[in-house]
C-alpha positions in Angstrom: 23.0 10.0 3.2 24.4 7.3 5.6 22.3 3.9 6.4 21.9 5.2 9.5 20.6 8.7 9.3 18.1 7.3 6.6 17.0 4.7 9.4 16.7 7.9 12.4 14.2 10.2 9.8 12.3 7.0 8.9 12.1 6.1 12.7 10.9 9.3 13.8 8.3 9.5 10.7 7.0 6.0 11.6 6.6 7.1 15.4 4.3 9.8 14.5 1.1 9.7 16.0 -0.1 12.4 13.6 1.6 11.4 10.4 -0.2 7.6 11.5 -3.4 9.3 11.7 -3.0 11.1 8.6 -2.1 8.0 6.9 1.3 9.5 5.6 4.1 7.8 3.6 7.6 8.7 3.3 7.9 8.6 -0.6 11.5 9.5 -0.6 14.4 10.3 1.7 17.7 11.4 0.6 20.3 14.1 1.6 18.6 18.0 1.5 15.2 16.3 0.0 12.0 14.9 1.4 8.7 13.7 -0.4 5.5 12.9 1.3 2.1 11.7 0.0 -0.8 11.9 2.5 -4.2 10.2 1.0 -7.5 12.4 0.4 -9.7 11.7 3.5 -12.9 13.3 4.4 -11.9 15.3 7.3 -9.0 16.9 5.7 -11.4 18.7 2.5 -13.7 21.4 2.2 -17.1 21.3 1.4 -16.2 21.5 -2.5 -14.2 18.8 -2.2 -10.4 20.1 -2.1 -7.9 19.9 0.2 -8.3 21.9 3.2 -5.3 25.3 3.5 -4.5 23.6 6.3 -3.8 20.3 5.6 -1.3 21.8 3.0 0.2 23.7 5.5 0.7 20.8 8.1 2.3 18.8 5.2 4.6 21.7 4.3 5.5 22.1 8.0 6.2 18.7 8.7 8.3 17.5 4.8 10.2 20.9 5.0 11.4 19.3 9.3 12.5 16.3 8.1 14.4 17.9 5.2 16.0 20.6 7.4 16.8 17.3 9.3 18.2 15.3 6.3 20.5 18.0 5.7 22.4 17.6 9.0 24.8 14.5 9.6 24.1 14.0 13.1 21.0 13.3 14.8 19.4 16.8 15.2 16.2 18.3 16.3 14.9 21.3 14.1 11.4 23.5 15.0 10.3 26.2 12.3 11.0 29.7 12.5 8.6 31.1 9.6 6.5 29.2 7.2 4.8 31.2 3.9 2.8 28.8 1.3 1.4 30.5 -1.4 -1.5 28.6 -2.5 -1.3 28.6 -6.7 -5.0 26.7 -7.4 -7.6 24.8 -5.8 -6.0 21.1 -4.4 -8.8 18.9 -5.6 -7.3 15.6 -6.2 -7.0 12.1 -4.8 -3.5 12.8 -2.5 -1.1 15.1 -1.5 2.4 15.3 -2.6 5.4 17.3 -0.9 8.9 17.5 -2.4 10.9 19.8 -0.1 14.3 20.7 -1.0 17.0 22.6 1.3 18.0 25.7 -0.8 20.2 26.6 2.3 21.5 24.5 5.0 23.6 26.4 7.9 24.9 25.1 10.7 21.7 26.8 13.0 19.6 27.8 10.2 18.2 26.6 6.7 15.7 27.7 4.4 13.6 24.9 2.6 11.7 25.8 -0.7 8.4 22.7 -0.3 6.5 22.1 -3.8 3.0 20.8 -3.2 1.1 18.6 -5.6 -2.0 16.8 -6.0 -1.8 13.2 -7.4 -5.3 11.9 -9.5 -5.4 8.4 -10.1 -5.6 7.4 -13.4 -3.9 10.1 -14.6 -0.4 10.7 -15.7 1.0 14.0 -14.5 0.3 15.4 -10.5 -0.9 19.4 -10.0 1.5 21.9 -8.8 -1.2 23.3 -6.3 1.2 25.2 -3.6 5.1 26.4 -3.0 6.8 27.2 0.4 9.1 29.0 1.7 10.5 27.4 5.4 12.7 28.9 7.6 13.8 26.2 10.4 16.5 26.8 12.8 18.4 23.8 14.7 18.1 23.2 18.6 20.1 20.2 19.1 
């Protein structure tokens, strides 16, 4: 990935109003791959104490856009056409992790496969707690 198309995805992330409020930061940013990691805040868990669906779901949404995005050379603007997230176990942890991969990039339409984890302090290893399948399709 260019300088400059690593500079336009970190723009846009830094922009965001809601990636602001949700305290969001762009772990990594390469060509076809995104990872995110969004701290645990109240707001955003159930009663229990894990992660809300859709928190996970917003986070899926948003890494699997800007690595439909990463996957184009030009500037581009992607929206999502159909989003499944399979939720494998309860996210109770200290932050969320996405790692979204383009498994198909065409020149309208990719598919993005998004792992999500939950990170624990103090511990070693992060829990796989969802997996995605993200259809986005390209508009300019």
């Amino acid at each position: 990935m260019t300088p400059e198309k690593t500079k336009l995805i970190t723009d846009s992330f830094n922009r965001s109003e809601t990636l602001k409020f949700y305290r969001a930061e762009l772990l990594e940013v390469e060509t076809d791959f995104i990872s995110i990691k969004i701290p645990k805040m109240e707001m955003m868990t159930r009663k229990a104490g894990m992660f809300n669906g859709a928190m996970i779901a917003s986070l899926v949404d948003v890494s699997s856009g800007y690595a439909a995005v990463s996957h184009y050379k030009e500037d581009c603007y992607v929206v999502t056409v159909e989003l499944k997230v399979n939720y494998l176990r309860p996210a109770m942890g200290d932050a969320l992790i996405s790692k979204s991969y383009v498994i198909k990039g065409g020149t309208k339409i990719s598919v993005i496969r998004t792992e999500i984890y939950v990170q624990n302090e103090g511990l070693d290893s992060d829990s796989h707690v969802a997996t995605s399948l993200v259809t986005m399709m390209k508009i300019k």
